[in-house]
C-alpha positions in Angstrom: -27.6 -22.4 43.7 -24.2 -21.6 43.5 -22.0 -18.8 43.5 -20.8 -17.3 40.5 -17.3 -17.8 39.3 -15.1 -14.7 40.1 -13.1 -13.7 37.5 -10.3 -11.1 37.6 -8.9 -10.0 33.6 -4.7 -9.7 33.5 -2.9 -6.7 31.4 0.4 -6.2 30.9 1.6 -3.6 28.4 4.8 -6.2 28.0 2.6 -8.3 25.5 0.8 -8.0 22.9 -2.6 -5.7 23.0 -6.0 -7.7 22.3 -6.9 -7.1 18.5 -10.4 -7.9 19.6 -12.9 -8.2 23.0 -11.0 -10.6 24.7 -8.6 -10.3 27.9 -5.1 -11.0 27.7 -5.5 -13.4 30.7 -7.9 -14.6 33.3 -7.9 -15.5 37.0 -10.3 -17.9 37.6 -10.7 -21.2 40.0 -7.7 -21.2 41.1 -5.8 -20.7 37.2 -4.6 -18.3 35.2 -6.1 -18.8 31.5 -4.1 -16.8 28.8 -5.5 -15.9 25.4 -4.1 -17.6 22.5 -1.3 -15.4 22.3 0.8 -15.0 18.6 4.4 -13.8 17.6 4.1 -10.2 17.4 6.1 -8.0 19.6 4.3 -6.0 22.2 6.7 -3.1 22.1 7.3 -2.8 17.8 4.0 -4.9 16.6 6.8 -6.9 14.6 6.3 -10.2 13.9 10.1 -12.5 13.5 10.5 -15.1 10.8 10.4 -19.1 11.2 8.3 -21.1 13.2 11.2 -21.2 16.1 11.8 -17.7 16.4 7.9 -16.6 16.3 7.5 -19.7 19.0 9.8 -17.9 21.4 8.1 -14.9 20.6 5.0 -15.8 21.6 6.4 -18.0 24.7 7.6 -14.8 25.8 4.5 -13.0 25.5 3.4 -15.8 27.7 5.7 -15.2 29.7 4.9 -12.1 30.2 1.1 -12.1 31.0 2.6 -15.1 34.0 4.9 -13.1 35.3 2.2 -9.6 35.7 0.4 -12.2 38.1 3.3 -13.4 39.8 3.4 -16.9 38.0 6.3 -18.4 35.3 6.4 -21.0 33.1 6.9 -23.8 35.9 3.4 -23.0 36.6 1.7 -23.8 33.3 0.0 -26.8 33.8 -1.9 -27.1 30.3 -0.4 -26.1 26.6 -2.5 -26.1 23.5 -0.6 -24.9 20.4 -1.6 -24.2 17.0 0.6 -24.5 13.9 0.1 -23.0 10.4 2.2 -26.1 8.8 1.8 -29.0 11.6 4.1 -31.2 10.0 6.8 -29.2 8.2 7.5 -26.7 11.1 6.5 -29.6 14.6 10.0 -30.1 14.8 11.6 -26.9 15.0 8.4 -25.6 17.0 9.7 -28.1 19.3 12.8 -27.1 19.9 12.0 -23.9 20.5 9.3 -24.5 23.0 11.6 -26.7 24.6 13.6 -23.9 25.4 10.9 -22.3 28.3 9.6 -25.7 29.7 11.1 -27.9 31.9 10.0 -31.7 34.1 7.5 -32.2 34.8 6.3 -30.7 31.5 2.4 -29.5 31.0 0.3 -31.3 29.4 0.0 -30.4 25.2 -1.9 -30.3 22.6 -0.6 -29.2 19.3 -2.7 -28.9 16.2 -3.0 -27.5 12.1 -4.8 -24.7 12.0 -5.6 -22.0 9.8 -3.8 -18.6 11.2 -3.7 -15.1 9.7 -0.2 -14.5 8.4 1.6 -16.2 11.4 3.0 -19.5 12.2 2.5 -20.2 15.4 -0.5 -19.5 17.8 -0.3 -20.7 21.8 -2.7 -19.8 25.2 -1.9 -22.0 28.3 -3.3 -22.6 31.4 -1.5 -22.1 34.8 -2.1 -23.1 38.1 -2.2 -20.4 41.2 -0.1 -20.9 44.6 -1.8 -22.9 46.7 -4.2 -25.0 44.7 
């Protein structure tokens, strides 16, 4: 039988507060999971307009859940993105993102969903020192 996975929940007042039972971020395995994490900002609940300046919004809220633990974007490992209009906004979504990421890039995966009133939804994965 094996042990059960430890898990230890991340908060950070410098992104956005749960709307819901769910944990900003979690340690786990040796990673750093975040929450799919949108454009609103932590400190005036506004959300910005266009799919690039919401995607930096929510990069930086991201960021921000990283950087409580110690971690930045270098150590994102795994990217999964969802877009209200895939194909109209990819592009300039691109960009944007672009913008926080550099070689070796994480792995992506960018898909059309269905959000409530925003454009852009993203949660990453991040690998811990040493593993």
């Amino acid at each position: 039988m094996s042990e059960p996975t430890v898990k230890q929940a991340v908060h950070t007042p410098s992104a956005p507060r749960p709307a819901g039972a769910y944990s900003q971020g979690v340690v786990a395995g040796g990673f750093l999971y975040t929450a799919g994490f949108g454009p609103q900002d932590p400190a005036t609940g506004e959300t910005p307009e266009g799919v690039a300046a919401q995607t930096t919004q929510v990069l930086r809220n991201i960021g921000a859940v990283l950087a409580e633990h110690g971690l930045t974007m270098r150590d994102v490992v795994k990217v999964t993105a969802h877009l209200q209009h895939l194909e109209r906004d990819f592009s300039e979504y691109d960009a944007a993102y672009r913008a926080f990421f550099v070689e070796p890039y994480p792995v992506r995966t960018t898909v059309g969903s269905d959000l409530m009133n925003i454009l852009v939804e993203i949660d990453v994965v991040a690998v811990l020192p040493g593993h």
